[in-house]
C-alpha positions in Angstrom: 0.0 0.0 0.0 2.0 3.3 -1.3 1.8 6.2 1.4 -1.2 8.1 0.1 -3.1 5.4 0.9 -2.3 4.8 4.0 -3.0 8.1 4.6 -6.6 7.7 3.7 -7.2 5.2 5.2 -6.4 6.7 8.7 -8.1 9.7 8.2 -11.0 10.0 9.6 -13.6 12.8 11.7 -12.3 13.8 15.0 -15.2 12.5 16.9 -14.1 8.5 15.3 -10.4 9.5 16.4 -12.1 9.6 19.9 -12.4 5.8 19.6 -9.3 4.8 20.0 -9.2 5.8 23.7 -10.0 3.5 26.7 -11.0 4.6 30.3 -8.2 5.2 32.5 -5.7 6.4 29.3 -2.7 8.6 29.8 -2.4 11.1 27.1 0.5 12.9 26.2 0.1 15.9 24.4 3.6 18.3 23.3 4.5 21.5 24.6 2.4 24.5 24.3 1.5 25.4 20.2 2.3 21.8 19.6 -1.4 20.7 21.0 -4.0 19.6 18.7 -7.2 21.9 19.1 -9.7 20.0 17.1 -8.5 16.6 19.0 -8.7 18.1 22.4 -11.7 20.4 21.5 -13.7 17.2 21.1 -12.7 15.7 23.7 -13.9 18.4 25.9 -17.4 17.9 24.2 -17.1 14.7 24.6 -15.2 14.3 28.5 -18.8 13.0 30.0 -18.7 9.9 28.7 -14.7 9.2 29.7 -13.5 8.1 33.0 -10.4 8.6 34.6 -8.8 9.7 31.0 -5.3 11.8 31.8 -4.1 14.8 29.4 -0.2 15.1 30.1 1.4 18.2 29.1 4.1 20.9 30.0 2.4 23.8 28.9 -1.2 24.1 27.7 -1.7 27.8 26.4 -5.4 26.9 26.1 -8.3 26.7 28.2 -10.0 23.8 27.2 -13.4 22.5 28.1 -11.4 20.1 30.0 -10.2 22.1 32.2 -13.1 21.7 35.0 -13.2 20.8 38.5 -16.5 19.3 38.0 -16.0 17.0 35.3 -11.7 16.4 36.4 -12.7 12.7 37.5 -14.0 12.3 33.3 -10.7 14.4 32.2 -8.0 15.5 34.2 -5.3 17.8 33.2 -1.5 17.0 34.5 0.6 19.4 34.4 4.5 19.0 33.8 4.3 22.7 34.1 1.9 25.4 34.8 1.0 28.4 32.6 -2.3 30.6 32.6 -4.6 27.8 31.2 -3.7 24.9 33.9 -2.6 27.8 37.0 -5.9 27.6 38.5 -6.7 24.2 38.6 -2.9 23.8 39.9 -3.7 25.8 42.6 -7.3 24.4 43.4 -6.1 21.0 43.2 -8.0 19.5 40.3 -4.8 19.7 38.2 -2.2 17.3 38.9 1.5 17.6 38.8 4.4 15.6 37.7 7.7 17.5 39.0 10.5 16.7 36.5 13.8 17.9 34.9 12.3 18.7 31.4 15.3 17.0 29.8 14.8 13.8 31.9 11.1 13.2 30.7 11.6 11.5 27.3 14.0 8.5 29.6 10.8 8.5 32.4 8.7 7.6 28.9 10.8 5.2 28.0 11.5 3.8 31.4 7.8 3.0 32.2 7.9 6.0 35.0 5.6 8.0 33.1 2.2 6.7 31.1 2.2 7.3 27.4 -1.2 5.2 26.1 -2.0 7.6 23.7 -0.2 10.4 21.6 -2.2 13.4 20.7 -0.1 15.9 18.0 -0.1 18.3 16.0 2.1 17.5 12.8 2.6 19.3 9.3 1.4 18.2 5.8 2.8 14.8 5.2 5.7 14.9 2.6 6.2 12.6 -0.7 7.7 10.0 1.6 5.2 9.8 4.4 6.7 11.5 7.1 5.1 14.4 9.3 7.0 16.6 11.3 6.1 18.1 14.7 8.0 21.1 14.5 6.3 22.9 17.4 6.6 20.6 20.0 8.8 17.6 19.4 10.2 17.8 23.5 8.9 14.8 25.3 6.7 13.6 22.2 8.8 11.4 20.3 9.7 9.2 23.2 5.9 9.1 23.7 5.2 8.2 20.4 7.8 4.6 20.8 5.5 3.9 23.4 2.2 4.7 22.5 -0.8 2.2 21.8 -2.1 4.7 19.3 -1.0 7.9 17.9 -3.5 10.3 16.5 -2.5 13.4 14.6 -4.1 16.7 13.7 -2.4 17.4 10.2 -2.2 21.1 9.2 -1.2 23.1 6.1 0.2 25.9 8.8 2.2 23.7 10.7 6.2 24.2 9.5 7.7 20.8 8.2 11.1 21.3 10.4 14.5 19.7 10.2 15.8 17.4 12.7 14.6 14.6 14.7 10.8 15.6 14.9 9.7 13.0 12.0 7.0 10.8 12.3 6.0 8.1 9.4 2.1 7.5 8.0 2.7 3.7 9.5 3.3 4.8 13.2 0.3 6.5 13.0 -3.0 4.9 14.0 -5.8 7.8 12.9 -5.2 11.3 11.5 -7.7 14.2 11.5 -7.0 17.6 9.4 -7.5 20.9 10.1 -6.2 24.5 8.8 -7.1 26.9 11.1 -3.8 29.5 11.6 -1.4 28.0 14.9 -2.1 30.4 17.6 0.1 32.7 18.0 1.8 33.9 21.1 3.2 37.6 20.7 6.5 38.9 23.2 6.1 39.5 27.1 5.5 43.3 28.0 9.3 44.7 28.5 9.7 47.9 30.4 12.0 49.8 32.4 13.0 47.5 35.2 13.3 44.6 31.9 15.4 46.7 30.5 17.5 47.7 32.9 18.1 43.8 34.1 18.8 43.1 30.2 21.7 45.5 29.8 23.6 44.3 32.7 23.1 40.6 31.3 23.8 42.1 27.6 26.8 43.7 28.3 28.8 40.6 29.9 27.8 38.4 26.4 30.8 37.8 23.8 30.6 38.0 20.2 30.7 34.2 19.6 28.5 33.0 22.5 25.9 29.9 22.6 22.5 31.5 24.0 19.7 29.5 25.5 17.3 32.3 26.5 13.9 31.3 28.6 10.7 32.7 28.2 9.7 36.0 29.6 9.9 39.5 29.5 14.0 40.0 30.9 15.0 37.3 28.6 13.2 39.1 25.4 14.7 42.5 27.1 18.2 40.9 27.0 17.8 39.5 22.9 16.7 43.2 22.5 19.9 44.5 23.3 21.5 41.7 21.6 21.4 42.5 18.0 25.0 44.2 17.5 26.7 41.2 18.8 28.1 38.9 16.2 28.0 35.4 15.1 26.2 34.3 18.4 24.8 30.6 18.1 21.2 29.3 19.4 21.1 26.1 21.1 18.1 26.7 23.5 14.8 24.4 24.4 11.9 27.3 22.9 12.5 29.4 20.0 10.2 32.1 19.7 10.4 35.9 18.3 13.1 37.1 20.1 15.1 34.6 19.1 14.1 35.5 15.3 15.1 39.0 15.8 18.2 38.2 16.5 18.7 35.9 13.9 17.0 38.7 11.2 19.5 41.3 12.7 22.6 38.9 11.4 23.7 38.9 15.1 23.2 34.8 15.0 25.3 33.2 12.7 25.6 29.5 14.4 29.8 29.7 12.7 31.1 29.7 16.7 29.2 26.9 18.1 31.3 23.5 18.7 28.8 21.6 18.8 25.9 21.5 15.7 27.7 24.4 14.1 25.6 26.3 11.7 22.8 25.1 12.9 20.0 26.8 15.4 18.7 23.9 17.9 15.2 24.0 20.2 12.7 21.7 20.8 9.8 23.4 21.0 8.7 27.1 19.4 6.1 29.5 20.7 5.5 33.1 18.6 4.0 34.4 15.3 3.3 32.9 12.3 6.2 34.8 10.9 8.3 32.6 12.9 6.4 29.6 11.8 7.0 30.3 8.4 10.6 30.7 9.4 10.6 27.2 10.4 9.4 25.7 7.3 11.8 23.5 5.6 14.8 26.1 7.0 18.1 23.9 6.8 19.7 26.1 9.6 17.3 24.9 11.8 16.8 21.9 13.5 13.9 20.5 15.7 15.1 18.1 18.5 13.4 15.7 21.6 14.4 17.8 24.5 16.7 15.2 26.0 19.5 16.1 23.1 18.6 19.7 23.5 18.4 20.4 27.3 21.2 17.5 28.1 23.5 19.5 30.7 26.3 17.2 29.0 25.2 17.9 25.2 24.4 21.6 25.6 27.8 21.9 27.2 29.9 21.1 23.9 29.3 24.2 23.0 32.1 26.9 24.5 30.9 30.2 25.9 27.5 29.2 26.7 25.0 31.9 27.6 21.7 30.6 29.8 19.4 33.4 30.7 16.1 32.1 32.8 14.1 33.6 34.8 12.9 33.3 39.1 10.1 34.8 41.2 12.5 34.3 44.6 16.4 33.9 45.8 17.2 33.7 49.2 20.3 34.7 50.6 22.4 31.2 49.8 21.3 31.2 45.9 18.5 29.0 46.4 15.8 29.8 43.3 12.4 29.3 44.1 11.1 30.2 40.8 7.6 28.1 39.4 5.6 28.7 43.2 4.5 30.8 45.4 4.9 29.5 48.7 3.2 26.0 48.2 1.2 27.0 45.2 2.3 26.2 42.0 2.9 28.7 39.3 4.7 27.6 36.4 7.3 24.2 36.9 11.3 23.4 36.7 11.1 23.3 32.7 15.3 23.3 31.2 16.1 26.2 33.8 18.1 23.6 35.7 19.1 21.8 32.8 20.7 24.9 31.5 22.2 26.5 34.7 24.2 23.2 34.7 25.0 23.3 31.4 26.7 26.6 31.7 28.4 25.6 34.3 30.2 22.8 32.6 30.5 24.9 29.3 34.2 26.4 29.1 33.6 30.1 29.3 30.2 29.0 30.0 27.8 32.0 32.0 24.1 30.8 33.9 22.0 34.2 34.6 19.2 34.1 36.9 17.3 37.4 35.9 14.4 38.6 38.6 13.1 42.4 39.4 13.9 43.3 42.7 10.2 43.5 44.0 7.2 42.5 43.7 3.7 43.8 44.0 4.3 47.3 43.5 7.6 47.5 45.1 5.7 46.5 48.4 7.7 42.9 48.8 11.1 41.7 48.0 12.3 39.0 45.5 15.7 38.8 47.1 14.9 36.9 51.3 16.3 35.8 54.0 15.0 32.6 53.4 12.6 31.0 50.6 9.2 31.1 51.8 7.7 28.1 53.2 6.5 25.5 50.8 8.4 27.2 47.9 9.5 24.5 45.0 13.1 25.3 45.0 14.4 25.1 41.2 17.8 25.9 41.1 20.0 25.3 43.8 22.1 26.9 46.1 25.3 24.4 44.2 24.7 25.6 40.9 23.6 29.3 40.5 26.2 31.7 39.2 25.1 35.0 37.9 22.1 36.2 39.9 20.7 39.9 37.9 18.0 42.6 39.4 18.1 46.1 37.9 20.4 47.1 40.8 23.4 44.9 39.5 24.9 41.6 39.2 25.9 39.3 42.1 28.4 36.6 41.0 28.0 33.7 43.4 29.7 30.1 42.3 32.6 29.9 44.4 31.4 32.4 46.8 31.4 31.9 50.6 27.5 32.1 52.2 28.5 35.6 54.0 29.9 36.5 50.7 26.4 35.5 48.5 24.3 37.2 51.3 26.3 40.4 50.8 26.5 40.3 47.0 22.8 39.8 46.8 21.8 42.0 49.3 23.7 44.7 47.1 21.2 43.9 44.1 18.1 44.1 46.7 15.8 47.1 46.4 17.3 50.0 48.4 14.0 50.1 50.4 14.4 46.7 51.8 18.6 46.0 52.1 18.6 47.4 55.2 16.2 44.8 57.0 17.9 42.0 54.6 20.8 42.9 56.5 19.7 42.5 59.8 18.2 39.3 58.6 21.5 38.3 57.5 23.4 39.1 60.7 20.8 37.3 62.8 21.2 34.5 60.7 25.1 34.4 61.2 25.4 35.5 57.6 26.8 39.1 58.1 
C-alpha cells in the first residue's frame, strides 16, 4: 500500500479518532502550540462519557473544556508545568503535577515511569515519503510516540515541516484528522524599564561568539533586544520564539562559533507568530530536536561560551531559586532552567544568569529573602547558581562563601528593603 493510501485510510472525523481511547488512558500531548485543538476540543465535548482519561502536558496555552473541576474525575489535566490555562486548577487541586527535569522526561517515557497510552499531535502536511513533522513541539513527544498504543494526529497546512529529529512516518500513526485553522500565535512579554535595565547588565557581559539558550519572559526578550550588534552568536536553547528570530534577522546569530551542531539553530519546541512559523518551514539552519538532546546539561555543554538566561520569582540569601511557586502554590514548573544552569556551568567560558526584578507587588515585597518562603518549589539550587541579575546589579556567586552570597545579593536588593535583609542576614550568622 504506497503512502497516500495509508493516509486515507487513517483519516477520519475527529469524533471517530475519539475511539481509540480506553478509560483510564494517559495522554500525552507536546508542549504548548504543539497541542491539537480540534483533537482536544472534542474531547472536551465529549469528557462525560470518559472516565479517569489523563491529558499530560508541560504547557497548555489553552483553556480547554477540559479544564473543570466538576468534570476532572471524566478528564484531568496534569501538568509537567503550569501556565495561565492549567494555573488555576494547579492551585485548586484538580490539576495534577508531575515534578520533573524537562530534559529527563523523554527516559521516564521510556523507562515505564511516566504513562504514554495515547499520543495526541499536531504534525505538518505529510511529505512525498510519508513523514510528518512536529515542529512545534517535538520535546517529550517522540519518546511518547515509541511507546504509544495509538498515535492520533491533527495534520495542518500551517504547521512548518522542520528539520531534525521531529519526524513521524504514516505507519506509526494509528488515525489522523485535518484541520487548517492558523497555529495560535503567542506575541513577546511586556518589556519595560526594570526589563530593561536587568537586560543591559546581562547584555553587556555576552561575547561575540556566545551559545545562548534564553527562557521565556519579558527579561530574557529584554536581554535579545539588546543583543542584536553582537556577532556570530549561536542558538542552542529548548523554545525558539520571536526574540530569538530578531536576533537571527538582525545577522547577530550566525551559528559559525558553536562547537557543537555548528551552523545550525537547535530548540525543541517554538512559541511566537506565524512569521516565525514560516521561518521554520523547511529552513536547513534549523533543527527541531526531543528535548533530551537539546536540554542534556552534557550535550548543551559542547558548545564553549554558553550563555543561559532564565528567569525566578525568589532567591534567598544562599542562591537557592524558588522560581515556578508561590509559597506552596504552583505557578509555572522546573522546565530546562536547571538543565541549562548546569549546562553553563560545565560549558568552558560558559555564564548561567538568573534574571528577577527586585520587588514585587508594586515594590511592596522583595524578591531577594532571608529565606525561601515556606512551601516554595526550590528550582535551582544553592550548588549551581552563578550569575544572579535585578536592575540594581549583578551578584556573582559560584565559588562564593555564604556571607559573601548574602552580601553580594543583598547589594542587588531594592534599596528600600537591604537594610532589614541585613539585619536578617546578621541574625542568621550570615553578616
Amino acid at each position: 500500500m504506497s503512502v497516500q493510501d495509508l493516509y486515507r485510510s487513517k483519516r477520519c472525523s475527529a469524533a471517530d479518532a475519539l475511539a481509540h481511547l480506553k478509560d483510564g488512558d494517559f495522554i500525552i500531548v507536546p508542549t504548548g502550540v504543539g497541542e491539537p485543538p480540534t483533537l482536544l476540543t472534542e474531547l472536551s465535548d465529549q469528557r462525560r462519557r470518559f472516565h479517569d482519561i489523563k491529558i499530560g502536558q508541560i504547557l497548555a496555552v489553552r483553556k480547554f473544556g477540559y479544564f473543570d473541576a466538576e468534570t476532572a474525575d471524566h478528564v484531568r489535566h496534569v501538568a509537567f508545568f503550569f501556565g495561565a490555562a492549567s494555573r488555576a486548577g494547579g492551585m485548586g487541586g484538580w490539576v495534577d503535577f508531575i515534578p520533573s527535569y524537562f530534559s529527563e522526561m523523554p527516559s521516564l517515557i521510556d523507562r515505564g515511569l511516566m504513562a504514554a497510552d495515547v499520543v495526541m499531535a499536531m504534525a505538518s502536511p505529510m511529505d512525498n515519503h510519508g513523514y510528518f513533522s512536529l515542529s512545534l513541539g517535538t520535546d517529550y513527544t517522540m519518546a511518547a510516540i515509541k511507546k504509544a498504543r495509538a498515535v492520533v494526529l491533527e495534520v495542518n497546512p500551517n504547521v512548518p515541516y522542520a528539520m531534525g529529529n521531529c519526524h513521524v512516518h504514516i505507519s506509526q500513526v494509528t488515525a489522523l484528522v485535518e484541520s487548517n485553522d492558523a497555529v495560535m500565535e503567542v506575541g513577546l512579554p511586556k518589556i519595560g524599564p526594570v526589563q530593561e535595565a536587568i537586560g543591559k547588565y546581562v547584555a553587556d557581559m555576552i561575547e561575540d561568539g556566545s551559545t545562548l539558550q534564553i527562557g521565556y519572559g519579558g527579561i530574557p526578550d529584554a536581554v535579545v533586544m539588546q543583543l542584536t550588534a553582537k556577532h556570530d552568536l549561536g542558538i542552542h536553547t529548548e523554545m525558539i520564539g520571536d526574540g530569538i528570530l530578531t536576533l537571527i534577522e538582525s545577522g547577530a546569530v550566525t551559528n559559525r562559533k558553536k562547537n557543537y551542531q555548528p551552523g545550525k539553530t537547535i530548540a525543541t519546541f517554538a512559541l511566537g507568530s506565524q512569521k516565525l512559523y514560516r521561518y521554520m518551514d523547511r529552513n536547513p539552519g534549523l533543527e527541531m530536536h526531543p528535548v533530551d538532546f537539546t536540554n542534556d546539561p552534557y550535550l548543551a555543554a559542547q558548545n564553549d561560551n554558553l550563555v543561559t538566561i532564565n528567569a525566578s520569582l525568589q532567591i534567598d540569601l544562599l542562591g537557592q531559586c524558588g522560581s515556578e511557586s508561590l509559597a506552596h502554590l504552583p505557578y509555572s514548573g522546573t522546565g530546562g532552567q536547571s538543565d541549562f544552569v548546569r549546562a553553563a556551568n560545565r560549558s568552558r567560558g560558559g555564564k548561567s544568569f538568573i534574571v528577577l526584578p527586585s520587588t514585587a507587588k508594586n515594590d511592596t515585597i522583595s524578591r531577594i529573602v532571608p529565606a525561601l518562603s515556606p512551601g516554595t518549589h526550590m528550582s535551582t539550587s544553592k550548588n549551581d547558581i552563578n550569575y544572579v541579575v535585578s536592575e540594581f546589579g549583578v551578584a556573582q556567586l559560584r565559588g562564593k562563601s555564604a556571607k559573601q552570597r548574602a552580601g553580594e545579593l543583598i547589594a542587588i536588593a531594592h534599596p528600600d528593603f537591604r537594610a532589614e535583609l541585613l539585619r536578617q542576614a546578621e541574625r542568621m550568622n550570615l553578616m
